[in-house]
VOMAR-441590 format. One record per residue (C-alpha): residue in one letter; residue number from 1; z, y, x. Coordinates in pm, 1 decimal. Each point is the difference from the previous one (the first is absolute). Example, Ala and Ser with C-alpha at 12.3 -4.5 7.8 and 13.67 -1.06 7.14 Angstrom:
2
- a,1,780.0,-450.0,1230.0
- s,2,-66.0,344.0,137.0
***
This chain:
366
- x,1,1609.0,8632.5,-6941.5
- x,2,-349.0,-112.0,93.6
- x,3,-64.1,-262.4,230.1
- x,4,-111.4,184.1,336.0
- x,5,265.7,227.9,-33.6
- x,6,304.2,-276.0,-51.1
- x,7,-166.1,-197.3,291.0
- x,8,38.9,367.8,180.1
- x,9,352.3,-44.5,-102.4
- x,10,83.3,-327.2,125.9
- x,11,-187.9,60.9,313.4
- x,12,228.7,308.2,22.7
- x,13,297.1,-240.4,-55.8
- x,14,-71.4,-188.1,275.5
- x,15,-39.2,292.6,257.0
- x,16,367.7,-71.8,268.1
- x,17,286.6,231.6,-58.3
- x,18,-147.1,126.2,-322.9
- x,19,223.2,-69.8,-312.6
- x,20,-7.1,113.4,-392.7
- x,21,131.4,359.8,105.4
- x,22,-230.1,111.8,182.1
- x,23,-295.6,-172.2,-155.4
- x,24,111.0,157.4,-345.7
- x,25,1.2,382.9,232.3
- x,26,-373.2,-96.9,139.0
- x,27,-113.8,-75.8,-309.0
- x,28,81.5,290.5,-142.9
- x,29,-73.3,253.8,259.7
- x,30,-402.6,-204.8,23.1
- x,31,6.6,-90.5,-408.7
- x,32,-125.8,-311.4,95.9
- x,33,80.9,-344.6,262.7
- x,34,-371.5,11.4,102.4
- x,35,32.2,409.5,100.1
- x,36,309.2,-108.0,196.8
- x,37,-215.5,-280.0,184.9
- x,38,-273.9,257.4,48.6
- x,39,212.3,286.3,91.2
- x,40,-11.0,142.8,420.4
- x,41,349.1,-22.7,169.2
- x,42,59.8,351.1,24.1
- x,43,19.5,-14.6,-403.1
- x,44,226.5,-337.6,-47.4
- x,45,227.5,173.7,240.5
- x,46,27.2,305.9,-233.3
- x,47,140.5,-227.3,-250.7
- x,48,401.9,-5.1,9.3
- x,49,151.2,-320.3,223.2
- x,50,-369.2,-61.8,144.6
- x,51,36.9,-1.1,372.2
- x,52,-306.7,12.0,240.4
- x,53,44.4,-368.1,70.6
- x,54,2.8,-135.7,-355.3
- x,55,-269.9,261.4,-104.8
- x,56,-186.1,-188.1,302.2
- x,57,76.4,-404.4,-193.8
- x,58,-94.3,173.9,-303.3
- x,59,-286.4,113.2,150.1
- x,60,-93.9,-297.9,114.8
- x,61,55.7,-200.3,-304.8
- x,62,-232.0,-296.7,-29.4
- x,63,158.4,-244.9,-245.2
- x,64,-246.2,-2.3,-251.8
- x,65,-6.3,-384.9,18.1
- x,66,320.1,-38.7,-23.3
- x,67,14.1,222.9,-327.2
- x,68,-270.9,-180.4,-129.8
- x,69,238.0,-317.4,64.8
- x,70,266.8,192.3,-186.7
- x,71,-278.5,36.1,-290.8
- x,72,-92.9,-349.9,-5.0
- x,73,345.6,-177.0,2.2
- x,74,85.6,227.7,-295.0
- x,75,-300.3,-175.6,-201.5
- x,76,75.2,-333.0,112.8
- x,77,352.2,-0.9,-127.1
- x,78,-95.5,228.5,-278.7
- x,79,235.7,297.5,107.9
- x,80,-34.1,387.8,-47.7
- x,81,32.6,239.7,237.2
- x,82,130.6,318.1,-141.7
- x,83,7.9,291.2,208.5
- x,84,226.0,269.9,-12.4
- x,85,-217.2,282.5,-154.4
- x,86,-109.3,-289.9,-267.3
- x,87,148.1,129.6,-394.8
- x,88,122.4,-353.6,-23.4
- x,89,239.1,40.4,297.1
- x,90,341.9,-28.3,-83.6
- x,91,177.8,335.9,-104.8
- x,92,335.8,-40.1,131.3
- x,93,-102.2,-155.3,321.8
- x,94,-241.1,296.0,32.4
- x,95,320.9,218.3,2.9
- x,96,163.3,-169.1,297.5
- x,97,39.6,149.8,306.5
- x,98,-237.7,-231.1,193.5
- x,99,-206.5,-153.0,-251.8
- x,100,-317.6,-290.5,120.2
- x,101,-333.9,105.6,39.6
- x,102,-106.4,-343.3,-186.8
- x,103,133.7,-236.8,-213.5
- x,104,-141.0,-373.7,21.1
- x,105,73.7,-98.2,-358.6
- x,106,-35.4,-379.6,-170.4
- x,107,46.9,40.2,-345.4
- x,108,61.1,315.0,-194.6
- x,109,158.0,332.1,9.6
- x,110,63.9,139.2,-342.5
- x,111,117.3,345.0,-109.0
- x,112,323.7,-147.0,-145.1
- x,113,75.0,-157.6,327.6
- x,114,131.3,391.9,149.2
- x,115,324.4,-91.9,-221.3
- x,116,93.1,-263.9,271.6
- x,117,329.5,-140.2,135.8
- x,118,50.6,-151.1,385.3
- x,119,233.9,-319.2,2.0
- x,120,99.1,-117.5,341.0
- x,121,259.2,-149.7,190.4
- x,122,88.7,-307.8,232.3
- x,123,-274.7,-311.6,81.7
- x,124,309.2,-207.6,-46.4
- x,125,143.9,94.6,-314.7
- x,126,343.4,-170.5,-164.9
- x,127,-15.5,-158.8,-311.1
- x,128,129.7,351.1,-136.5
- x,129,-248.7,218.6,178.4
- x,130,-294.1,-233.1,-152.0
- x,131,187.3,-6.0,-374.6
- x,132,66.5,397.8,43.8
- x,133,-380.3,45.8,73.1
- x,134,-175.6,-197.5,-214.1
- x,135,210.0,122.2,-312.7
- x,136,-78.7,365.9,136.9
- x,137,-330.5,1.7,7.8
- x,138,-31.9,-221.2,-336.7
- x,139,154.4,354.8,-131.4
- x,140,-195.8,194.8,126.7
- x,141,-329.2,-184.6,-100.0
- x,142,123.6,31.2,-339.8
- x,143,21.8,390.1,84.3
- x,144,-359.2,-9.1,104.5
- x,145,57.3,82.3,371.7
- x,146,-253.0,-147.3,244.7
- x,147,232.1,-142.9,283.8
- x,148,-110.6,10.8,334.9
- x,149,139.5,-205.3,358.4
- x,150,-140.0,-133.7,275.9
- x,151,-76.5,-354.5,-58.5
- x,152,271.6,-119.2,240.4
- x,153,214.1,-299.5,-7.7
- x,154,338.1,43.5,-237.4
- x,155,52.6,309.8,-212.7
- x,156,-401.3,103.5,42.4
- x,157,-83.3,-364.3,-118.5
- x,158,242.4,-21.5,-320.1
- x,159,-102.9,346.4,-93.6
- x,160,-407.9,-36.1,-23.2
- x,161,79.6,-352.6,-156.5
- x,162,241.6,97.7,-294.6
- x,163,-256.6,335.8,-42.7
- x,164,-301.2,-241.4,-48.5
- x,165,229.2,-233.0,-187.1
- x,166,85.6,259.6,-264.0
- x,167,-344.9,110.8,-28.9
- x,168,36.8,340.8,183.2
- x,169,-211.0,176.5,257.3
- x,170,96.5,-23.4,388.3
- x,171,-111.5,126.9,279.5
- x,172,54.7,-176.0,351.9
- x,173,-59.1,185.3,300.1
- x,174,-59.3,-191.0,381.7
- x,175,44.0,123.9,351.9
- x,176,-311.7,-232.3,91.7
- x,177,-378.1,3.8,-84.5
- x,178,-48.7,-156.0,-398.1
- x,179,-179.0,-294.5,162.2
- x,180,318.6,-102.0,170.2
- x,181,262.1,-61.0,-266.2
- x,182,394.5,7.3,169.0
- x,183,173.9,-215.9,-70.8
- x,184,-280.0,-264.5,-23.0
- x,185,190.7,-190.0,-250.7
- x,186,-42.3,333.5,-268.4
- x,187,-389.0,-77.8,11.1
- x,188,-20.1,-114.3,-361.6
- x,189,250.7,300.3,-94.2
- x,190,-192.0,241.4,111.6
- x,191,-296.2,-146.2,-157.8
- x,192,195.6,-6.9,-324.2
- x,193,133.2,381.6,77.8
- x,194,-376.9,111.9,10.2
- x,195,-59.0,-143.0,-345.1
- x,196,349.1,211.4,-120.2
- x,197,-57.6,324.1,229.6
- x,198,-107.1,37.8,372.7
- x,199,72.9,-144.5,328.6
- x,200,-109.7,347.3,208.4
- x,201,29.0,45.0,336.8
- x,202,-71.3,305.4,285.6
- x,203,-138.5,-273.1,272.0
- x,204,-312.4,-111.9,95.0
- x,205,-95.3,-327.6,-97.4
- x,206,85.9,-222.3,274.3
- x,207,310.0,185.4,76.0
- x,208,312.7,-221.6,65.6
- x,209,316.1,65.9,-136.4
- x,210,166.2,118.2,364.7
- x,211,343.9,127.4,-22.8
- x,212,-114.6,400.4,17.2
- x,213,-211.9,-37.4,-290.1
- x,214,310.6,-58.3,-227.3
- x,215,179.4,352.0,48.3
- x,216,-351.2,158.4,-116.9
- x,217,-45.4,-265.6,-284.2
- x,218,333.3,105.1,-133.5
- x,219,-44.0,374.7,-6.8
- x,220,-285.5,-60.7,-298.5
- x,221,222.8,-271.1,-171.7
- x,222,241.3,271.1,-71.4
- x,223,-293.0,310.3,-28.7
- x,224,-187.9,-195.1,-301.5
- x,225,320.3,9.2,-190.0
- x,226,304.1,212.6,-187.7
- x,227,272.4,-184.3,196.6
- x,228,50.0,-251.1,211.7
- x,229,266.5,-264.2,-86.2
- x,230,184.3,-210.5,286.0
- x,231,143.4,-336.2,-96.2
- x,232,222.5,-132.7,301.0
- x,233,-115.0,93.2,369.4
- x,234,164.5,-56.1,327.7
- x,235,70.9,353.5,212.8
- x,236,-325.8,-62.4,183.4
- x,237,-229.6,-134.5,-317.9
- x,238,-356.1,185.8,-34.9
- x,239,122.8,68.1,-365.1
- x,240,224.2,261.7,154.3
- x,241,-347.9,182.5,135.6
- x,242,-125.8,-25.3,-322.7
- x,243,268.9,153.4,-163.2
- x,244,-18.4,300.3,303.1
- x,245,-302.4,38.0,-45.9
- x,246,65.2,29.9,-376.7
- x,247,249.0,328.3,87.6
- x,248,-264.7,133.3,212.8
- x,249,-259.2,7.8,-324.1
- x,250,289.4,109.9,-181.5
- x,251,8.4,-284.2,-242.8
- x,252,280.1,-177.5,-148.7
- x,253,185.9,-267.5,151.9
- x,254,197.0,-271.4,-142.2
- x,255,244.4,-228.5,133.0
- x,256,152.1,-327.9,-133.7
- x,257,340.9,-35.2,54.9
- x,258,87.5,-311.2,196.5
- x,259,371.8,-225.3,151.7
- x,260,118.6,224.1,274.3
- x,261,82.5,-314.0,149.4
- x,262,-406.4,-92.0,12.9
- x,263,-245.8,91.4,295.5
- x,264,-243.7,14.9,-215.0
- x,265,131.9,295.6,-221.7
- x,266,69.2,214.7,276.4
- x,267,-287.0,174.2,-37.2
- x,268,6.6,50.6,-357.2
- x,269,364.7,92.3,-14.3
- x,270,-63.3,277.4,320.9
- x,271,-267.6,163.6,-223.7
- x,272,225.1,31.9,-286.4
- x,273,269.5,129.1,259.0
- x,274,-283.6,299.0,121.1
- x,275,-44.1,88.7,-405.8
- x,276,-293.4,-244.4,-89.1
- x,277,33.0,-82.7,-405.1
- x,278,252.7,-283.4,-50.7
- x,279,-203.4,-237.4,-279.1
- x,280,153.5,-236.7,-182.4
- x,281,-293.2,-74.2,-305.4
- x,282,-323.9,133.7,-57.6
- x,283,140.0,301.0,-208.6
- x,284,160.4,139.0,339.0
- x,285,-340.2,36.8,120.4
- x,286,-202.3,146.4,-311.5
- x,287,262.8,255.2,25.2
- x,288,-96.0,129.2,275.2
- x,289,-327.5,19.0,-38.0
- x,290,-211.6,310.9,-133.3
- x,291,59.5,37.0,-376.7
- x,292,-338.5,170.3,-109.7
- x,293,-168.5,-287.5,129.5
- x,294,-44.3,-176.2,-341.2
- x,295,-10.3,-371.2,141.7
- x,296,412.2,-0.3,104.6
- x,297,53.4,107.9,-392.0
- x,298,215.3,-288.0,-106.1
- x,299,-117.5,-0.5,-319.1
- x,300,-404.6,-65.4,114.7
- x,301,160.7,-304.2,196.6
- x,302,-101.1,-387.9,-196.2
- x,303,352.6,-130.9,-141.9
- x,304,19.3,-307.8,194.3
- x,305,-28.1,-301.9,-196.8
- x,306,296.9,-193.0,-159.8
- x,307,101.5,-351.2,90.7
- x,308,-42.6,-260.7,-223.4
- x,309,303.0,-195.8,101.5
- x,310,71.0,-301.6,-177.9
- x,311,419.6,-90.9,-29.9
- x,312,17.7,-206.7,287.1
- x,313,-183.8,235.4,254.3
- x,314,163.1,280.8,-123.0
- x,315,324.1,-186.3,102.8
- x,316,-131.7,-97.2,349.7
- x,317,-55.0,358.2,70.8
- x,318,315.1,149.9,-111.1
- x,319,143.2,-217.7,281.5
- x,320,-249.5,141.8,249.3
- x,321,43.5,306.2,179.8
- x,322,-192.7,152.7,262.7
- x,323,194.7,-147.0,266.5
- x,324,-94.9,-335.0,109.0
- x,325,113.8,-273.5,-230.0
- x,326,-20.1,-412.1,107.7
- x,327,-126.7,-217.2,-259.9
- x,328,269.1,-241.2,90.1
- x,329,251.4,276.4,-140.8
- x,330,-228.9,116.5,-268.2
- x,331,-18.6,-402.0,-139.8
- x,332,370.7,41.8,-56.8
- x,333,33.9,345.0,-98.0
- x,334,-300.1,-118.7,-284.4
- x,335,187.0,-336.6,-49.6
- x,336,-367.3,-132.5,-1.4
- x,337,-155.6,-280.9,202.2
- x,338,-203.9,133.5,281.0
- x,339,-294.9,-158.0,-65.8
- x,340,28.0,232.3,-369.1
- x,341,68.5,257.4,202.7
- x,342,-310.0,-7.6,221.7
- x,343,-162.1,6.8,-304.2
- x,344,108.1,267.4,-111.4
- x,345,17.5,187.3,319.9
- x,346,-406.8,-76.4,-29.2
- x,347,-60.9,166.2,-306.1
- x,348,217.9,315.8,59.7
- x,349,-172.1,53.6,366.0
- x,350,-362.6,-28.0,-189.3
- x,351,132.0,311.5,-192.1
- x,352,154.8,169.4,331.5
- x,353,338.2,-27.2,-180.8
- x,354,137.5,-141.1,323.1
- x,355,-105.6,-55.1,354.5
- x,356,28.6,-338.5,221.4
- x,357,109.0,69.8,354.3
- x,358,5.0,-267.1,302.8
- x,359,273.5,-264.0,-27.6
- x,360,8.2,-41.3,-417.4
- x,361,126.7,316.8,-10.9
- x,362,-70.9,262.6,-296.7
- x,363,34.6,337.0,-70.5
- x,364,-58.2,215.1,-370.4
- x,365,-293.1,271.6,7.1
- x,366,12.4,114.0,-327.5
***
């Protein structure tokens, strides 16, 4: 799309009570933003859910500095607008039932990135629900599935980290403008995610992340992707909206099963309860997935690599398990002198054999 006509666009945007709908129907009733812009009332109000009154703000329309805001904050932090009608739009967000009009995209969208899982869940994962995740979407990296989230504290965090970790592609989507990163704290992860994928967004720049923006956000977490998987949520969680908003596209959704005795899994464990897919390993999820796509072929996926364990760390880990273990326990168990053990312990996290939790505590990964 050419410059005047994606600063028609934005300027269209920005028009009160106007919203992707009905922009996407005046766009293609006129052909163009800038015939919508130019067009008499008695037209716009010809067009389907274009009252008198917003064919009069339309009318009125004159927010062309404020586009060309739009335009320059996208150069300064070296972003990409991509427009709906663009061919580089994504296809299975396309398909959704209320798609954006633009996409403000840092990094890069690739073909391969329309065979895409959602992980969500909790900002306050357990030690489980973090374990569960990251071992998840190290699968699915190794499956070649983009995975997508939000960027948010907890399960959104673990997932973009242990995708970029694993050298896979992921995709983080925000409820606020892409010069306003939420949580602050994710600044360098997002950073990081744009060099692995995209950080897109819907917002203007200079949007904040308010509490409405989220519900919106969520609905293209889920449209960019196959399925949406939900790793522990409370009964109120936004990860529940995503996975709604999943049924509504008619994706998949997937659900991890969690303590019935745990807030945190209520969520999870209600889905499964309403017929979301119980998963258990990465296998539960390629199965439901559409065969002819040649990707989920098991047999295209990279073996994963073998451990080179020596005696003594192979030892170590047979006394792991993925529950958490102290290394007070584990000294004795190993009959070795903790300070060995640390040692050990060392070398077998530096091949993500094993994982060190808060309080010398340790749990196997492999």
């Amino acid at each position: 799309m050419d410059y005047n006509e994606l600063s028609a666009l934005l300027q269209l945007l920005s028009v009160a009570g106007i919203g992707p709908a009905r922009v996407r129907a005046l766009v293609g009733h006129f052909r163009s933003a800038a015939a919508v812009l130019a067009a008499p009332i008695h037209a716009l109000c010809q067009v389907e859910g274009i009252e008198r009154t917003l064919a009069e703000n339309i009318r009125q329309a004159n927010n062309k500095s404020a586009a060309e805001q739009q335009l320059d904050a996208a150069e300064k932090h070296q972003c990409r607008i991509l427009t709906f009608w663009d061919a580089g739009f994504p296809g299975l967000l396309g398909k959704i039932y209320d798609p954006p009009v633009v996409l403000f995209v840092k990094g890069e969208l690739r073909p391969e990135d329309e065979t895409a899982i959602a992980v969500v869940g909790t900002r306050t994962p357990t030690e489980y629900g973090k374990i569960v995740t990251e071992r998840l979407t190290t699968a699915l990296v190794v499956h070649r599935l983009t995975i997508v989230s939000g960027l948010a504290r907890g399960v959104d965090t673990v997932a973009h980290q242990a995708a970029t970790k694993s050298g896979g592609r992921t995709i983080a989507v925000l409820g606020s403008g892409l010069d306003i990163v939420y949580p602050p704290e994710n600044r360098r992860l997002a950073q990081e995610i744009s060099q692995h994928g995209a950080v897109i967004s819907e917002f203007f720049f200079g949007a904040k992340p308010d509490a409405v923006n989220f519900p919106r956000r969520n609905r293209i977490i889920s449209g960019l992707t196959l399925g949406t998987i939900v790793i522990e949520a409370g009964e109120s969680s936004g990860a529940l909206i995503t996975a709604q908003a999943a049924l509504e596209q008619g994706r998949e959704v997937f659900a991890v099963p969690g303590s019935i005795f745990s807030p945190k899994s209520l969520g999870p464990n209600r889905l499964i309860q309403d017929g979301a897919k119980l998963i258990t390993s990465v296998d539960d999820i390629l199965a439901e997935l559409p065969q002819q796509l040649d990707i989920f072929s098991k047999s295209q996926a990279p073996a994963p690599s073998a451990l080179s364990l020596n005696e003594t760390e192979q030892k170590v880990v047979s006394l792991l398990s993925h529950e958490p273990v102290h290394i007070d326990l584990l000294a004795r168990q190993a009959s070795m002198p903790a300070s060995q053990l640390l040692a050990v312990l060392l070398d077998l996290e530096f091949k993500n054999a094993i994982k060190q939790l808060p309080g010398k505590y340790f749990v196997k990964m492999v």
